[in-house]
C-alpha positions as a Markdown table, in Angstrom:
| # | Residue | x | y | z |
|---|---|---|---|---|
| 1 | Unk | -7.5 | -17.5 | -11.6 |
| 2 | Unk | -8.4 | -18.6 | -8.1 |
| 3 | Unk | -7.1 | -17.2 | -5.1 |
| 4 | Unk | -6.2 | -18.8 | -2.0 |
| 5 | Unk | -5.1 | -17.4 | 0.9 |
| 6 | Unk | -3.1 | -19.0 | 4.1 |
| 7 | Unk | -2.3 | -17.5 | 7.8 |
| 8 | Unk | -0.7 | -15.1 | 8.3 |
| 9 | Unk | -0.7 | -13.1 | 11.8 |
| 10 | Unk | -3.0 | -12.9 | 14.9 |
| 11 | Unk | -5.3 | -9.5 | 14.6 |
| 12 | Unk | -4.1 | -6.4 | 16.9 |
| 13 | Unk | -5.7 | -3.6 | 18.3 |
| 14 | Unk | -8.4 | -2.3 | 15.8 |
| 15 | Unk | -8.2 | -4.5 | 13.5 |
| 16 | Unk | -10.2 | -8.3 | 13.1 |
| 17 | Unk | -8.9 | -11.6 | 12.3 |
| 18 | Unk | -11.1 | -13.3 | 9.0 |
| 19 | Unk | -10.1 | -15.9 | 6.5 |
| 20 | Unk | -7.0 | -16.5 | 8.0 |
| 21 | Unk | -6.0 | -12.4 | 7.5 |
| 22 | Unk | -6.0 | -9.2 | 10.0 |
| 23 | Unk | -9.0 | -7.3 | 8.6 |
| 24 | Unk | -8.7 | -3.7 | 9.6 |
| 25 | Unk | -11.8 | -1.6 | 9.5 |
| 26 | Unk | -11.9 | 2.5 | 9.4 |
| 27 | Unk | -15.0 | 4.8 | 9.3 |
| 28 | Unk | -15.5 | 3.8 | 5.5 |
| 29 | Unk | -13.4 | 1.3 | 4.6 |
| 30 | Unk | -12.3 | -2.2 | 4.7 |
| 31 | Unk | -8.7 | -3.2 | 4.1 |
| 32 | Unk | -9.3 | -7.4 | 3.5 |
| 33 | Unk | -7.9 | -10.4 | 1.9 |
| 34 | Unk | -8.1 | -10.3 | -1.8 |
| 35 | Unk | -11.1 | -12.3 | -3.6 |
| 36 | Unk | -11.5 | -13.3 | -7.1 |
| 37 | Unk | -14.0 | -10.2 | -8.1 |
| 38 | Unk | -11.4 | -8.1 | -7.5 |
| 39 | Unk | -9.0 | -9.7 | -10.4 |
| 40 | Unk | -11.0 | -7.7 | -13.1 |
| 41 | Unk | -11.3 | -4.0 | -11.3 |
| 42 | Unk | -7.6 | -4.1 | -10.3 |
| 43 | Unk | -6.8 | -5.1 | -13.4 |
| 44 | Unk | -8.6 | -2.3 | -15.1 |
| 45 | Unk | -6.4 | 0.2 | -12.7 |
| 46 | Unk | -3.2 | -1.1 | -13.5 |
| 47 | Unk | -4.0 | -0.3 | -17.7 |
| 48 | Unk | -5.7 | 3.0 | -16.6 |
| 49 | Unk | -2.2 | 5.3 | -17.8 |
| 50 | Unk | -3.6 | 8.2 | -15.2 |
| 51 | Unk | -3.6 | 5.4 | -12.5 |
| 52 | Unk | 0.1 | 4.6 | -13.6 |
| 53 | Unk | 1.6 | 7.3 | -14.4 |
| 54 | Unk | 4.1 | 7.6 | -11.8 |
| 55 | Unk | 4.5 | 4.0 | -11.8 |
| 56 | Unk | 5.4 | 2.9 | -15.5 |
| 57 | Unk | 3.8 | 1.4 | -18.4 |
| 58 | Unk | 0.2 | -0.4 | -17.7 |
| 59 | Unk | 0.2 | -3.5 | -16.8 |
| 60 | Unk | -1.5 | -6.6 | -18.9 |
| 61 | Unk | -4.3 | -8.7 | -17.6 |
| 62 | Unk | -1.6 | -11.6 | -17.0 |
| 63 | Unk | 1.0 | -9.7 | -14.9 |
| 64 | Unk | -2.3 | -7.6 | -13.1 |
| 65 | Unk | -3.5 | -11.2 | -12.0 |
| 66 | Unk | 0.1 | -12.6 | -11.6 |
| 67 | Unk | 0.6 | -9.4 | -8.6 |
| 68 | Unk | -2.2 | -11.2 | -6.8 |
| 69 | Unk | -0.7 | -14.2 | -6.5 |
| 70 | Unk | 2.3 | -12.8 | -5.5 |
| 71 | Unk | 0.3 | -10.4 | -2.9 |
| 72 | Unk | -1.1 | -13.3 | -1.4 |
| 73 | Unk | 2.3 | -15.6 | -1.1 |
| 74 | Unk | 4.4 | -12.5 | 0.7 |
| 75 | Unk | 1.3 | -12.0 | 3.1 |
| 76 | Unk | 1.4 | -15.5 | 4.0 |
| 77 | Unk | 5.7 | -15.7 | 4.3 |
| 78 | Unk | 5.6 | -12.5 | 6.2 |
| 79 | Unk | 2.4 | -11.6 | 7.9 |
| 80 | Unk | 1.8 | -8.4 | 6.0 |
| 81 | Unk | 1.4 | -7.4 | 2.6 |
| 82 | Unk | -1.1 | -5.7 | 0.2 |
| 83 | Unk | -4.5 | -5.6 | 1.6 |
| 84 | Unk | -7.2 | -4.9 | -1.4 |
| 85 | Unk | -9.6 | -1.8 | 0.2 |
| 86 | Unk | -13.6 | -2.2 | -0.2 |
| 87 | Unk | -15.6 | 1.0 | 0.0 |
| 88 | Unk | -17.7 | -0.5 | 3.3 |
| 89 | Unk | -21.1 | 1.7 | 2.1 |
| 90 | Unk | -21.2 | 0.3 | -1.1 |
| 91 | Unk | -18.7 | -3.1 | -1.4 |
| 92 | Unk | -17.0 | -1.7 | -4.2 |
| 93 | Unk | -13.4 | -2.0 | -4.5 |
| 94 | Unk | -11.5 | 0.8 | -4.6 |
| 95 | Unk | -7.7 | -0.1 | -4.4 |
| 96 | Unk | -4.8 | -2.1 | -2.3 |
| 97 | Unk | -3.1 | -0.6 | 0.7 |
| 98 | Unk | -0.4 | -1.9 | 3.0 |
| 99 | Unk | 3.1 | -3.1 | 3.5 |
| 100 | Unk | 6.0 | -4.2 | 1.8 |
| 101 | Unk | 9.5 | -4.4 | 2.2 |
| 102 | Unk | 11.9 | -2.0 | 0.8 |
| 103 | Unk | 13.3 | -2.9 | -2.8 |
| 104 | Unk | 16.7 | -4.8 | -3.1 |
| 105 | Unk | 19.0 | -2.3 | -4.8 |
| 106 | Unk | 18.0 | 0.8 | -2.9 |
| 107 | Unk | 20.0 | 2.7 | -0.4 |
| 108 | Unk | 18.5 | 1.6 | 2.7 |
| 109 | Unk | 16.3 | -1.1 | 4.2 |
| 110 | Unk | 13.4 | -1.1 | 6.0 |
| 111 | Unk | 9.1 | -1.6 | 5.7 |
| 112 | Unk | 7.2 | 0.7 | 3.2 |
| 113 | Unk | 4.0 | 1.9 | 3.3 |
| 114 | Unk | 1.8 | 2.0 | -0.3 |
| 115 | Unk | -1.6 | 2.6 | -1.4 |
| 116 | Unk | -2.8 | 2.7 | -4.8 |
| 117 | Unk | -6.7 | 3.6 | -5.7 |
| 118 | Unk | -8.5 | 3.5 | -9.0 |
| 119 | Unk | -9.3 | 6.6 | -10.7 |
| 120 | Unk | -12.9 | 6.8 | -9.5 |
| 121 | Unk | -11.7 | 6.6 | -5.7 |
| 122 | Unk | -9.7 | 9.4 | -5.8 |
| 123 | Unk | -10.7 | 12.8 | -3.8 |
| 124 | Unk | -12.4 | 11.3 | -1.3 |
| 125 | Unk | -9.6 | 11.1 | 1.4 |
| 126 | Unk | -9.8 | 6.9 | 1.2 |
| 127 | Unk | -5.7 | 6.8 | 0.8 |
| 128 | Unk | -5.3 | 9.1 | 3.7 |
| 129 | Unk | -7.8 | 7.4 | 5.7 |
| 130 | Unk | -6.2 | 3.9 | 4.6 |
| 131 | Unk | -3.0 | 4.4 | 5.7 |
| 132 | Unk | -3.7 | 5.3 | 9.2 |
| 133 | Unk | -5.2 | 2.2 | 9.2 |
| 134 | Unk | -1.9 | 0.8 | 7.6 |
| 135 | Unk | 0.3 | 2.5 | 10.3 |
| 136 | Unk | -1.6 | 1.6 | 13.1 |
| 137 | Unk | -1.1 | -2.3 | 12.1 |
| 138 | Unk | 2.6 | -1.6 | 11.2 |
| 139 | Unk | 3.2 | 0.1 | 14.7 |
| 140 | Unk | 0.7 | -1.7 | 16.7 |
| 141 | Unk | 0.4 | -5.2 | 15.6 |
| 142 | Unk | 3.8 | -6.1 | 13.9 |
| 143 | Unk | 5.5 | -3.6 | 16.4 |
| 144 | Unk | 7.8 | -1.8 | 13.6 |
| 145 | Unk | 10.3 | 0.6 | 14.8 |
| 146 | Unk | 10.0 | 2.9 | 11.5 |
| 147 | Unk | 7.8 | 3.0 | 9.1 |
| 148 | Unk | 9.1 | 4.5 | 5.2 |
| 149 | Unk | 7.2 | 5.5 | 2.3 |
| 150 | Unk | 8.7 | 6.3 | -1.2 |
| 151 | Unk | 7.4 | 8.0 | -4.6 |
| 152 | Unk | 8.5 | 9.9 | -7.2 |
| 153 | Unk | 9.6 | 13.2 | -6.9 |
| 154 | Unk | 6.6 | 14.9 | -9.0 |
| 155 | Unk | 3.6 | 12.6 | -7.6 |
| 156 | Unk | 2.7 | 15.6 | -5.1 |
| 157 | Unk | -0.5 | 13.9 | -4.5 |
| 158 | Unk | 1.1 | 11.0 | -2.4 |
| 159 | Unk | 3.7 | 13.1 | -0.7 |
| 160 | Unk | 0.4 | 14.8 | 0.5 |
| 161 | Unk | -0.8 | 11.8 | 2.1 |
| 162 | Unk | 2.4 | 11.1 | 3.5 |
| 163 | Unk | 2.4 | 14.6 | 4.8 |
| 164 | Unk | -1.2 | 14.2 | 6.5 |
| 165 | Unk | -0.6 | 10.7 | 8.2 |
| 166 | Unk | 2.5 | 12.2 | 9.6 |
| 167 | Unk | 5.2 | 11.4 | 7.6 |
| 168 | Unk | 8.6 | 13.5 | 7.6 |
| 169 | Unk | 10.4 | 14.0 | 4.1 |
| 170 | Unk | 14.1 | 13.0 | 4.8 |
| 171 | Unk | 15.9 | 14.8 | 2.1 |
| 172 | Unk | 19.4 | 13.4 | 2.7 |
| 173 | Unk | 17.8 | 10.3 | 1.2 |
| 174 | Unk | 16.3 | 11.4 | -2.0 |
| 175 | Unk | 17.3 | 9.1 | -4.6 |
| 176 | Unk | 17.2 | 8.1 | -8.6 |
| 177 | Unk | 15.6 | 4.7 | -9.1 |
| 178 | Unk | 18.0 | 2.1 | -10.1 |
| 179 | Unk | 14.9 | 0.2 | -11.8 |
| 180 | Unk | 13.9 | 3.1 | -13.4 |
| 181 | Unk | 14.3 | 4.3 | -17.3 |
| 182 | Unk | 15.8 | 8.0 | -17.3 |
| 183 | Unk | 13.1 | 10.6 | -16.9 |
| 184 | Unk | 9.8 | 11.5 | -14.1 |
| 185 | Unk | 10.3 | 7.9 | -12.3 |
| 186 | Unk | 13.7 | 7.8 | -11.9 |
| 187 | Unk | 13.9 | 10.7 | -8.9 |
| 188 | Unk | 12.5 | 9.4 | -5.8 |
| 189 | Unk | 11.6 | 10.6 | -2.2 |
| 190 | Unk | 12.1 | 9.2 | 0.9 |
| 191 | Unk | 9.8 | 9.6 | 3.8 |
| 192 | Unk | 9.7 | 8.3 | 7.4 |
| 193 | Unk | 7.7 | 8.2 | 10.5 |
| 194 | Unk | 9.0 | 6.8 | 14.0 |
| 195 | Unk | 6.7 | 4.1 | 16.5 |
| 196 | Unk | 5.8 | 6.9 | 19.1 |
| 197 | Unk | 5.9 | 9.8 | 16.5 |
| 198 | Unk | 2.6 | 12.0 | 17.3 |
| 199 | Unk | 0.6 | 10.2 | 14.0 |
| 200 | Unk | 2.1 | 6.9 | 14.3 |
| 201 | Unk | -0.5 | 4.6 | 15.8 |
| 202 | Unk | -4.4 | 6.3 | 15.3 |
């Protein structure tokens, strides 16, 4: 599979304009456009069960590549999307981070914040450190007036990171997953954070 990638928008504050992407930088990471090495590594996450488990069954090497391409058309429609994430120190990849809008079908609308690392990332603080970078482009650049992140009710480990880039739970807006089978990943939990909220642009 190759990749292409088009324009998308102008780089902001703190972040770099490459390939015809913003590039945003942190201490030890790179959020970038996707590249053909990463086809095999993400594809390896998305049939690692632990990587998916609050996500669903693992993916094939078809619909793992077939995300890509999509990734790459929504960035270039919209002018954000799923950045993959490099570990700067070493180049490896470590995971996507970014933007998306919400889901058709849920109770409210709006621009979410993801990130999703492979197993070997994990522990480190790269999701936490990600998403400020995420945030700050979703505040900064694309000048968002909310910014919403969703998970499943038991993934405690992402509701952490949403708690430590300054995210507020809003528990009038829990919800079950439409999409979802019955069981763990049909509970969800809503979380938001405000352009001007104390954490929103880092």
């Amino acid at each position: 599979m190759q990749l292409s990638w088009k324009n998308s928008l102008p780089a902001g504050r703190g972040s770099r304009w490459l390939g015809g992407v913003t590039e945003l930088r942190t201490e030890r990471l790179l959020l970038r456009r996707w590249h053909d090495r990463d086809l095999a590594p993400w594809a390896a996450m998305n049939a690692d069960p632990e990587v998916r488990e609050h996500l669903g069954e693992p993916l094939t090497r078809e619909q793992s590549d077939a995300s890509v391409a999509r990734f790459l058309a929504e960035f270039d429609e919209r002018g954000y999307g799923w950045w993959a994430v490099e570990v700067r120190a070493s180049g490896e990849f470590a995971g996507f981070a970014g933007l998306d809008r919400v889901d058709d079908g849920l109770p409210f609308t709006g621009v979410e914040i993801g990130w999703r690392l492979a197993r070997g990332a994990w522990g480190k603080g790269y999701a936490t450190e990600a998403a400020r970078a995420v945030l700050a482009f979703g505040f900064g650049t694309l000048g968002l007036p909310e910014i919403l992140a969703v998970t499943t009710a038991g993934n405690l480990r992402s509701q952490a990171v949403m708690g430590r880039i300054g995210m507020t739970r809003d528990l009038a807006g829990d919800f079950d997953d439409p999409t979802a089978p019955a069981g763990p990943l049909r509970p969800n939990v809503l979380y938001r954070i405000a352009a001007g909220a104390p954490d929103a642009v880092l």
